[in-house]
Structure formats: structure tokens, C-alpha cells
NUTOR-239616 format. One line per 2 residues: number of its first residue (from 1); their letters; for each residue x, y, z of C-alpha. Coordinates in steps of 0.1 Angstrom, whole numbers, plus 5000, padded with zeros to 4 digits. Layout:
! NUTOR-239616
NUM) a) X/Y/Z | ...
//
This chain:
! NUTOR-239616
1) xx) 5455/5364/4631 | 5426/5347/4611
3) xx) 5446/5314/4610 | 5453/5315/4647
5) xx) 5415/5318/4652 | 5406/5293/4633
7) xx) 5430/5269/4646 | 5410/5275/4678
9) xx) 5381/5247/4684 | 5352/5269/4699
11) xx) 5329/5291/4679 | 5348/5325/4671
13) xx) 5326/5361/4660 | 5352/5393/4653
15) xx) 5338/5422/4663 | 5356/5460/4654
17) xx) 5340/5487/4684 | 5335/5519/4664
19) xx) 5328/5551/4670 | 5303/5569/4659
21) xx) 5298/5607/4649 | 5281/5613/4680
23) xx) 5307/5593/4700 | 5284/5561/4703
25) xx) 5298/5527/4699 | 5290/5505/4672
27) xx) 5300/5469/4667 | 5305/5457/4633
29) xx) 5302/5420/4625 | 5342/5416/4606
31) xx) 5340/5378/4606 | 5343/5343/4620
33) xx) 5365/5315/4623 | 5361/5282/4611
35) xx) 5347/5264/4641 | 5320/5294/4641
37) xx) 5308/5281/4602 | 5312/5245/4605
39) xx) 5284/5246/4635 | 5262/5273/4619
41) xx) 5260/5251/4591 | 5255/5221/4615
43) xx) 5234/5232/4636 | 5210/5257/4615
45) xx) 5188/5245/4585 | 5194/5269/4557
47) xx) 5183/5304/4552 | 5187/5313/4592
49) xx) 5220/5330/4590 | 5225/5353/4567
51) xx) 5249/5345/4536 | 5282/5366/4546
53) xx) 5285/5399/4526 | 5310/5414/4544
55) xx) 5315/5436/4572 | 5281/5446/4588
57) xx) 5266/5461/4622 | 5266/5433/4647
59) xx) 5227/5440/4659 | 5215/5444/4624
61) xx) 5226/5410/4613 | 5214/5392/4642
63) xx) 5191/5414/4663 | 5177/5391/4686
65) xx) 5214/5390/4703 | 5201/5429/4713
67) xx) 5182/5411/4743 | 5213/5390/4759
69) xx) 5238/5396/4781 | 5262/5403/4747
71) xx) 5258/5440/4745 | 5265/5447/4782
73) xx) 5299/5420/4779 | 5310/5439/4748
75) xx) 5305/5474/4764 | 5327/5463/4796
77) xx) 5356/5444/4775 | 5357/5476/4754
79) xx) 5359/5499/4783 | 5384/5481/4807
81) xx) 5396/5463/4782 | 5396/5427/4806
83) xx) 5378/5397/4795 | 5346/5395/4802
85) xx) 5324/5364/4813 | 5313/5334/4811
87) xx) 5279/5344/4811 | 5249/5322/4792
89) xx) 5226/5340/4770 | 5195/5323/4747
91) xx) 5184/5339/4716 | 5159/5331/4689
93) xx) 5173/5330/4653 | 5144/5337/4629
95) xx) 5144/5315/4594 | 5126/5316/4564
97) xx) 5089/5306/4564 | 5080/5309/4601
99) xx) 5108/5289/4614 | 5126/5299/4648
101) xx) 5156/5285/4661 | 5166/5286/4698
103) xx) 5206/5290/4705 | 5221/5286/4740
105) xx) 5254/5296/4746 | 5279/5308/4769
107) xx) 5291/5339/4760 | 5328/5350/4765
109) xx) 5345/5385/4751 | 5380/5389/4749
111) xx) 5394/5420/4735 | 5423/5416/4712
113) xx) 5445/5439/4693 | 5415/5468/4687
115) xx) 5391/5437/4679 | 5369/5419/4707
117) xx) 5360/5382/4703 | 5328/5363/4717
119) xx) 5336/5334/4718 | 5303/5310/4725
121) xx) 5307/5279/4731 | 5274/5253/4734
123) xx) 5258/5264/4766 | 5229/5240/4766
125) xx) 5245/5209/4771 | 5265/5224/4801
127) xx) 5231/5243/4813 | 5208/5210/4810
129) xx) 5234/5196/4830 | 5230/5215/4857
131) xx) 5195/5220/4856 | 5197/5182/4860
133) xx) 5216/5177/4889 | 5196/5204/4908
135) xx) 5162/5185/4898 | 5178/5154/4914
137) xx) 5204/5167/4942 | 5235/5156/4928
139) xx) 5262/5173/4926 | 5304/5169/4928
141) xx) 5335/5179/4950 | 5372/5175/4946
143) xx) 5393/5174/4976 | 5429/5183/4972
145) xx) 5446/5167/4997 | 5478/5186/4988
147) xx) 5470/5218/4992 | 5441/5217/5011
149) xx) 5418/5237/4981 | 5385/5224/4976
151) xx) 5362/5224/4939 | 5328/5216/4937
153) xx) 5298/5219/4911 | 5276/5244/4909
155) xx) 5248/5228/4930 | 5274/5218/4961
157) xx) 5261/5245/4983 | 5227/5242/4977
159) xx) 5229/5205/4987 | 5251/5209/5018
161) xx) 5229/5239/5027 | 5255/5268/5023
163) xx) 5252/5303/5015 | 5269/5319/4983
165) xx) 5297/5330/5003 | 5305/5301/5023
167) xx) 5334/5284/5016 | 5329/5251/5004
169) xx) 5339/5226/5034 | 5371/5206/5034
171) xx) 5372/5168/5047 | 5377/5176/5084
173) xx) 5345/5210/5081 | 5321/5181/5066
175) xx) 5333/5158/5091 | 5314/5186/5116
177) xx) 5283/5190/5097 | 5273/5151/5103
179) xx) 5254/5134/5132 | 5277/5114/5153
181) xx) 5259/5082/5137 | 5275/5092/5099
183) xx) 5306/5101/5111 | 5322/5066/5112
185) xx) 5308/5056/5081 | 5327/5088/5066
187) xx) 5358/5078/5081 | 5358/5047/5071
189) xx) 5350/5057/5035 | 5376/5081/5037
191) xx) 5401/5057/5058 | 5394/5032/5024
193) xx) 5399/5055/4994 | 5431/5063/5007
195) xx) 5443/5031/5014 | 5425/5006/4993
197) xx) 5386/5010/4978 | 5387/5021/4941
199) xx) 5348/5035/4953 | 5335/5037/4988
201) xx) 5303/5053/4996 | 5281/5058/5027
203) xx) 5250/5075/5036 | 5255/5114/5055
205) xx) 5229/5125/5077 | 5238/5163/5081
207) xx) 5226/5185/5110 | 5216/5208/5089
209) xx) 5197/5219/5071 | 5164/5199/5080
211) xx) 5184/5168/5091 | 5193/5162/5052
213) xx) 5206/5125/5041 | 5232/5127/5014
215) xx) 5244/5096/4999 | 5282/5099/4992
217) xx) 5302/5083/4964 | 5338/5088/4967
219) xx) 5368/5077/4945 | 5408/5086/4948
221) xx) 5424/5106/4926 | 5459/5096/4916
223) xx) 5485/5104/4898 | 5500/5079/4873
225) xx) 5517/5053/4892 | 5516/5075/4925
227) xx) 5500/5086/4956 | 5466/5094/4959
229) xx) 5465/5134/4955 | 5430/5142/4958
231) xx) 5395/5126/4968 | 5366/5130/4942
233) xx) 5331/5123/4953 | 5293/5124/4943
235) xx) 5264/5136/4965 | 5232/5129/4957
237) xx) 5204/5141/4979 | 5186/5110/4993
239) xx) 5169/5125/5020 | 5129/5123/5005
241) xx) 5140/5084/4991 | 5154/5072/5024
243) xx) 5123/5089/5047 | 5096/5073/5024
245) xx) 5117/5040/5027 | 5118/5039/5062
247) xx) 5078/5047/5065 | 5075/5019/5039
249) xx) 5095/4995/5064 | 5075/5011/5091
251) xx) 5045/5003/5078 | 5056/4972/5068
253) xx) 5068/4959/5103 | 5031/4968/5115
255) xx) 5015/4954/5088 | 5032/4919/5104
257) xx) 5030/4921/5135 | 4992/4930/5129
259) xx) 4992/4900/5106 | 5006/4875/5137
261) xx) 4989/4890/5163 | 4957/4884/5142
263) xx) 4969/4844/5134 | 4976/4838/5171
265) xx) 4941/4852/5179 | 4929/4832/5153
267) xx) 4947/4800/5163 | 4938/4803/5200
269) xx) 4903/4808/5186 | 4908/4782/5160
271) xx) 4924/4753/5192 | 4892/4764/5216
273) xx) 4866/4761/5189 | 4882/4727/5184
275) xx) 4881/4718/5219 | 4847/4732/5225
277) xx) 4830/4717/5191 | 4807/4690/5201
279) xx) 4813/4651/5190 | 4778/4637/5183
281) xx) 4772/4614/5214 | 4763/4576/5204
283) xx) 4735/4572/5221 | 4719/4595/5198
285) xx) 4712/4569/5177 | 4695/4547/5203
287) xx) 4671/4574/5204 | 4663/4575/5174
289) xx) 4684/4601/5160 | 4707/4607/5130
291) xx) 4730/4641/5129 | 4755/4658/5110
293) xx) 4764/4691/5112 | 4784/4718/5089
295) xx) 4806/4745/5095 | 4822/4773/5074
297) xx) 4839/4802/5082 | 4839/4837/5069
299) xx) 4873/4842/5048 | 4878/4872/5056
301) xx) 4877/4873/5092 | 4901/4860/5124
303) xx) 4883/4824/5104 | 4865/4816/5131
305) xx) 4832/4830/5144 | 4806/4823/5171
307) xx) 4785/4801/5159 | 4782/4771/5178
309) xx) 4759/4736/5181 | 4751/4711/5212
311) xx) 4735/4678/5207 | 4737/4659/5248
313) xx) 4707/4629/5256 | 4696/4640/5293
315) xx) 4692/4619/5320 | 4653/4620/5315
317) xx) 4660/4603/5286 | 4653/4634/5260
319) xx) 4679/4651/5238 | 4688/4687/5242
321) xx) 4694/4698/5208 | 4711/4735/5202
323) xx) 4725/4759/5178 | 4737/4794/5185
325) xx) 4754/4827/5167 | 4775/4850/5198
327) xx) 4780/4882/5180 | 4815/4890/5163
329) xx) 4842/4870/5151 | 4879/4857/5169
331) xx) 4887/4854/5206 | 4855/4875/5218
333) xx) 4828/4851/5199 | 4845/4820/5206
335) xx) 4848/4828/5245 | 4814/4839/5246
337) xx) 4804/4813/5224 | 4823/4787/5248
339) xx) 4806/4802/5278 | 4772/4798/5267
341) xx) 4772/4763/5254 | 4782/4751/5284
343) xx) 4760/4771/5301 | 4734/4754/5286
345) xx) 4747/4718/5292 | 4747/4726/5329
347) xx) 4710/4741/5330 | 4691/4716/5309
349) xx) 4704/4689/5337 | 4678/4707/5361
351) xx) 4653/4689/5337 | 4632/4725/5335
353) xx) 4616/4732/5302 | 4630/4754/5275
355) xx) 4612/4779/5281 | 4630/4786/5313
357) xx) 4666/4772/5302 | 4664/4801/5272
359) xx) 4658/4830/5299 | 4687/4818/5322
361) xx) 4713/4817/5290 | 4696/4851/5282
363) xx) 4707/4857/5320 | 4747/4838/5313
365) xx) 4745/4867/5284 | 4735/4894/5298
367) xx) 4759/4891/5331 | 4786/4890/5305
369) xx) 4787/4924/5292 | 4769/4948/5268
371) xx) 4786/4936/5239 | 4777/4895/5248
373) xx) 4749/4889/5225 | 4741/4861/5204
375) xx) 4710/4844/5190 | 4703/4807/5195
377) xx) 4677/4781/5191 | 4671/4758/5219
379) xx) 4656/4722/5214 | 4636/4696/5234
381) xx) 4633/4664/5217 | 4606/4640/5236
383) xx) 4620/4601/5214 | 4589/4585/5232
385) xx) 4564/4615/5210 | 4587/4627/5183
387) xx) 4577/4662/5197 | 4603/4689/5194
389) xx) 4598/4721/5219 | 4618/4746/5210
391) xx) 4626/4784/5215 | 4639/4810/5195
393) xx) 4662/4840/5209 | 4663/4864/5180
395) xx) 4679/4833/5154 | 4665/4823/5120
397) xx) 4634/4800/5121 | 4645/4760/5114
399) xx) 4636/4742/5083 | 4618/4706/5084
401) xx) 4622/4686/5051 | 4597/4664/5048
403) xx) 4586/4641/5017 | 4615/4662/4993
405) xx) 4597/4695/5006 | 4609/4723/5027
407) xx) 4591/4742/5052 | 4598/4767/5071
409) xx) 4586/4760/5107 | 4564/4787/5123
411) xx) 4576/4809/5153 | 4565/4803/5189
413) xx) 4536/4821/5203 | 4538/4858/5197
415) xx) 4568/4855/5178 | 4607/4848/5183
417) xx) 4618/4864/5216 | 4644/4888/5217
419) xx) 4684/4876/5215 | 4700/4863/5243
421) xx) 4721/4895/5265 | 4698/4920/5252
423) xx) 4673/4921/5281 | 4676/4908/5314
425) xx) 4638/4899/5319 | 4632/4889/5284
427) xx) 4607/4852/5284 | 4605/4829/5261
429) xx) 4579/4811/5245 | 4579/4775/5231
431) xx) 4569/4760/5198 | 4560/4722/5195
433) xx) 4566/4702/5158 | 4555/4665/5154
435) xx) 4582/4649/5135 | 4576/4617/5114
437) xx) 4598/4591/5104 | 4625/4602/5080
439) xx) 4615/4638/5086 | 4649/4659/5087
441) xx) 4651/4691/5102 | 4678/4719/5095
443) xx) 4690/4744/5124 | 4712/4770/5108
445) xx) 4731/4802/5112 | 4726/4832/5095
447) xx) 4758/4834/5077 | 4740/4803/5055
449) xx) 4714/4825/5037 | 4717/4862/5046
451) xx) 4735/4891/5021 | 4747/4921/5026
453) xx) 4719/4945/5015 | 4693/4917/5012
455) xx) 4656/4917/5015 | 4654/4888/5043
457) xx) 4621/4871/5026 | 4640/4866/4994
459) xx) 4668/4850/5013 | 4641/4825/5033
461) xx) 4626/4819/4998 | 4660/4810/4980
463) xx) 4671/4789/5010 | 4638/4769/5009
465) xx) 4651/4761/4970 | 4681/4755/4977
467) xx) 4667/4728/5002 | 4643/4711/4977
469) xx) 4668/4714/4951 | 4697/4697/4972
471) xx) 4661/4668/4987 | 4650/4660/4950
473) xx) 4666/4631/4950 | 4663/4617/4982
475) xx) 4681/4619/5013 | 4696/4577/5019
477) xx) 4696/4570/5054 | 4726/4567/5073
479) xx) 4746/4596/5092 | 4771/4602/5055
481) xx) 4741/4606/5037 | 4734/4630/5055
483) xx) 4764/4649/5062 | 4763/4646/5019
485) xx) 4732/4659/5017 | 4744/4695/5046
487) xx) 4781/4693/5027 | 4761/4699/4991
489) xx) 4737/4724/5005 | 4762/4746/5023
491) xx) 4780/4747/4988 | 4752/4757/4971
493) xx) 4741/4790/4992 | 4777/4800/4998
495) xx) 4797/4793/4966 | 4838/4796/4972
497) xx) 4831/4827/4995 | 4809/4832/5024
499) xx) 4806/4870/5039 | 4797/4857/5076
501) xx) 4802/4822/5091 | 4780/4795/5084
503) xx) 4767/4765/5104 | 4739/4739/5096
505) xx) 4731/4708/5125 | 4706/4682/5106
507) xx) 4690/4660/5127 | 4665/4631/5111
509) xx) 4643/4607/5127 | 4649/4572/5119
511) xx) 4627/4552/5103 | 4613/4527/5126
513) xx) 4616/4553/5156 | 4589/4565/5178
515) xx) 4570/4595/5160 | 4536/4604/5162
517) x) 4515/4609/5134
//
């Protein structure tokens, strides 16, 4: 008997039942087969098992087996005499200094001849295995197509959604647990492995339970050199992958239609900007006048804002000069932006002062909604004086540069009046500058100097350097000189990135042109 055991390839204990003097069962450990040495002394360092010194109660020699389903297997193989198991059972072995091994098995008895065998094969691999499959969802089925019988893995229920005592499903049952959108993909996949496909694979939304998606991976079983017998396949629980996908793709397709619906406000903004933008009229120079003007979006906007700029010689022979912020950014500021501007064009031909053309755009604004603000600064130039009359509506106070110095030009009488669509009876008051020869002065939008979370004196202060800095050397005459001179300024308050749009109009007096002193 001991060669047949040890011509056997698993692990092999012999263990003799006997009985005691009070009728009790004891198991003696009587020996081992080959395969059961070779992996002790593989898989244990030495000094865990015990050197063999004969026959020797079971639980004595290894007492840690007391605790697994061994005892209970042996009692039941010695009673009825059937084979008992599989069943997998862990055990520490203890080892010299502190050391513990852990074994994993599964555990088999067989009676035989008086004698029962546990057989114990490596249990862990199998075990991690399916610990595995469960973590991920996978699992396997066999379909035979003879006979109709159907095999599947341990995890096949718990994937499809079946109880312990369900059968598993043959081809035509899982057929009837799909929505009516998987079922042509699982004919075709089936229609293929029988005729053709080495693998075919589709995904399975099942109706239960909770509308799973299992991704199936089939292949044909054949015989050698014969009909396809049976259809093997893997399913793999995709359900969580396939749901997060299709929010991802969700997401995404919002994400770009939010992108192009924000490029065609911003290129409709962009085109009436464009067309709204003023061209310097020539026959500012024959009154004396040089301009140039700047402007820079904000980069992380619709690009386009509303600030705006008008420069238009009147038919009294003065200039209307301009420059406005409409609150927000995109299609809203630009309209509004649009609306006012010309606005204004229209009103100063009544020839009334600014004063008075300030509180009808604060009128324009106000008729337009609650949200239609803006700020602006509106300019009277007199060529025959050099006087400026000007208002402010809630907008940062211009700059004159005069003699490589910067000034900042003082409010109107009791201070800048209140932005245009705020109040419907708001008035204005007008300041008056004397401009010399050469004499440039800056109108500018916020966006220019102010920060987030600035103190608004130390932005006036550092845009009055940056002037002076940007003046030192001179400002040459001619209309690219001065354009230079607004191009390097801008540059040098906003850097690569401004936080709000920015706009600067320069206007200079001419040398030779009518000023006063």
C-alpha cells in the first residue's frame, strides 16, 4: 500500500482511528507518502515538523490541526465510512525560536482498508484565486452543447445574481436575463464561435440584478479535428467601469458644447467689438490732435469685455472724446457697450454740454435694465482754448503727462458722479484742464491698474510710475510714437496676464496747436 501512495502526486498523512478504553476515538499519526515529505521539506524551514519517530497521536504532533475542519472530516469518514470533503482549513505550524508558519489546504479524507487518508492538497493558490475573481467580478462557464449540462466557477452566481440553489443558466436562460439591446450582440457572439471566431465577446446588460453590465468573452471548445462541443466563456463584471465611463463621456460632451457655445458668444462679441471699435477720424489731426489707443483683454474670460472708446470732431468744430467700462464680459458688455457709444455719438450732435450728455447716457443705461451699468468718462475738447471739459461717471480719474511727469487730474466739483444706470436722476458735474503743447493725456480702464484685493491709492501710485517710467525718455511726436509709448505701458502694468480687460486712449496736443497757457 505505501508504494501505491507514494506513487500518488498530492500530499498523503495515514491515519489508524483507535479506540480507546473508554470507547473514544483516537487518531494516530502512522505515516506519509512521499509527496507529503518532499513539500514539508519544501515548503517549511527546519525544526517546524517534527523529525518522524514513529507512530504518534495525530493532535499531539500537530495540535494546531485541533481547530480545523480535520477532526469533524475524520469523525464522519470513520463513521459512514464515505469520503469526506473538499473542505479548506488554515493552521499555524509553530517553529523553533518564535517562528509561525501559516498552511492552507484543502482537506480531503478517504477511508481505506481500516486506515483514513487526508489528503491536502495546496489550498491557497486555489483559494487566492477565488478570492481574486470575486474582488474583480470575473468568473467562468462551460456550456456543453451536447448534453445541455452547464459548469461554472465558484463566483458565477454571485455575478449573474443567482441564489445558491439556482441552477446555473444555459445559453437560451441567459439569453432571457438580457435587455433586448444585448441580446443581438449575444447572438452574434454565439452565432460566431460556432461558426468561425476563435474569440468573440460583447458587452451583457442584464435585467437584473441592478441593471448589471457583464462583459462576455467566449471561445469554442473542440474536439481535435471536430465539431465544436462546448462554448467556454469569461464574465467580468463591468458594470461600475462602463457607468463611470459614460459619466466621463457625459461630462465630456458638456464640457464642449459649453466650450463652443462660449467661442461663438465670444466670436459674435469678438465680430461686433470689431465693427463697433472706432477708427481715429483724420480730421483729428487738423485739430490739433494725435491718438492712439490700446486694448487688451482679460484671458480668462469670453476675451472680450466692455470697455469701449469714441473719438468724433463735431460739427461746432470741437472733439468729443470718450472712454467707457459696461459691466461684465461677452455678448452682455459688448451690446451694452455698443448701445451706449452710439448713444453718445447721437447726443453730443445736439451741441449741449457734457454735463447734460453724461445724464442722458446715464438715462440710455438706466432704461436698459438693472444689470446695464458701466462707468465712463466723457470729453469736450475746445482746439480754439486747448480746454478739456470733462465728466466722470463712477470711472478712474485721467492722467495728463506733462514735461516727463504724471499727474493725476483732479475730480469735478464735489467729486466723480455716480456710474451711468445706477440712478435715473444722477447729474453731473464738469472739470476743465488747460492743456499745453505736447501735453498727453491718458483715459484708461480699470482693468489697467486695479488687483484683486488691492488698496486702490497704491494702484494710482504705481500707475503714475509706471507712466514716468514708460515718459523718461520722451514721447517723439507722431501718432507710432505714441501708440509705442501706450503699447510699452500697457505691458508694463499687465505683464503676460491681465485679470480684467484693459483699455488706454492717449490723446496729445500738437506742438504748434492752439493751447492756452
Amino acid at each position: 500500500m505505501q508504494k501505491l501512495l507514494d506513487s500518488l502526486e498530492i500530499p498523503v498523512t495515514i491515519v489508524r482511528p483507535v479506540t480507546g478504553e473508554r470507547g473514544g476515538i483516537r487518531y494516530l499519526y502512522v505515516g506519509q507518502n512521499v509527496a507529503s515529505r518532499e513539500y514539508a521539506a519544501h515548503r517549511f524551514p527546519p525544526g517546524v515538523v517534527p523529525p518522524w519517530t514513529g507512530p504518534v497521536p495525530l493532535f499531539e504532533r500537530f495540535p494546531t490541526l485541533a481547530d480545523t475542519p480535520v477532526p469533524h472530516m475524520l469523525a464522519e469518514a470513520h463513521r459512514t465510512g464515505r469520503p469526506q470533503g473538499p473542505e479548506v482549513g488554515e493552521w499555524p505550524l509553530p517553529g523553533p525560536g518564535g517562528l509561525v508558519v501559516r498552511v492552507s489546504s484543502e482537506l480531503r479524507v478517504i477511508p481505506c482498508e481500516g486506515l483514513l487518508l487526508i489528503g491536502w492538497e495546496r489550498g491557497r493558490e486555489s483559494r487566492t484565486a477565488q478570492e481574486a475573481q470575486r474582488l474583480v467580478g470575473v468568473c467562468w462557464a462551460e456550456w456543453n452543447l451536447g448534453d445541455g449540462s452547464v459548469e461554472g466557477s465558484s463566483g458565477l452566481r454571485g455575478v449573474l445574481g443567482l441564489t445558491d440553489t439556482q441552477p446555473l443558466p444555459d445559453l437560451l436562460e441567459l439569453s432571457r436575463t438580457v435587455t433586448p439591446e444585448s441580446l443581438d450582440a449575444l447572438y452574434r457572439s454565439v452565432h460566431d464561435l460556432l461558426l468561425c471566431s476563435e474569440i468573440a465577446e460583447c458587452d451583457l446588460h442584464l435585467t437584473a440584478p441592478d441593471r448589471r453590465i457583464l462583459r462576455f468573452v467566449g471561445e469554442p471548445v473542440r474536439l481535435a479535428a471536430g465539431p465544436v462541443w462546448a462554448l467556454r466563456a469569461v464574465l467580468h463584471d463591468v458594470t461600475e467601469d462602463r457607468r463611470s465611463r459614460a459619466l466621463a463621456e457625459r461630462a465630456t460632451r458638456e464640457a464642449q458644447a459649453q466650450r463652443e457655445r462660449a467661442d461663438t458668444v465670444a466670436e459674435v462679441a469678438e465680430r461686433l467689438r470689431d465693427a463697433v471699435l472706432p477708427r481715429f477720424p483724420g480730421e483729428l489731426a487738423e485739430h490739433g490732435i494725435e491718438a492712439a489707443a490700446v486694448y487688451r483683454p482679460e484671458e480668462h474670460t469670453a476675451r472680450v469685455g466692455g470697455d469701449w472708446y469714441k473719438t468724433r470732431v463735431l460739427p461746432s468744430g470741437r472733439v468729443l472724446i470718450a472712454l467707457g467700462d459696461a459691466r461684465g464680459h461677452g455678448l452682455d458688455a459688448v451690446t451694452l457697450m455698443a448701445k451706449l457709444r452710439y448713444a453718445l455719438t447721437g447726443l453730443a450732435y445736439t451741441g449741449e454740454w457734457v454735463e447734460r450728455l453724461t445724464a442722458w447716457l446715464n438715462t440710455v443705461a438706466c432704461d436698459d435694465g438693472e444689470e446695464s451699468t458701466a462707468t465712463a468718462i466723457i470729453v469736450r475738447y475746445h482746439p480754439e482754448t486747448g480746454l478739456l471739459r470733462w465728466t466722470c461717471a463712477g470711472h478712474p480719474l485721467p492722467i495728463l503727462v506733462r514735461e516727463k511727469r504724471a499727474f493725476l487730474l483732479g475730480p469735478p466739483p464735489g467729486g466723480p458722479g455716480m456710474p451711468l444706470g445706477v440712478m435715473p436722476d444722477e447729474t453731473y458735474a464738469a472739470a476743465e484742464t488747460w492743456l499745453r503743447p505736447q501735453d498727453v493725456v491718458l483715459l484708461y480702464s480699470d482693468g489697467l491698474v486695479e488687483r484683486r484685493d488691492s488698496d486702490p491709492d497704491l494702484d494710482t501710485a504705481r500707475l503714475l510710475r509706471a507712466v514716468e517710467q514708460c515718459a523718461a525718455r520722451g514721447v517723439p511726436p507722431g501718432e507710432e510714437a505714441l501708440g509705442a509709448f501706450v503699447r510699452e505701458l500697457v505691458a508694463l502694468l499687465t505683464g503676460r496676464h491681465t485679470q480684467d480687460d484693459a483699455t488706454v486712449l492717449a490723446l496729445r496736443l500738437k506742438p504748434g496747436a492752439s493751447a492756452t497757457t
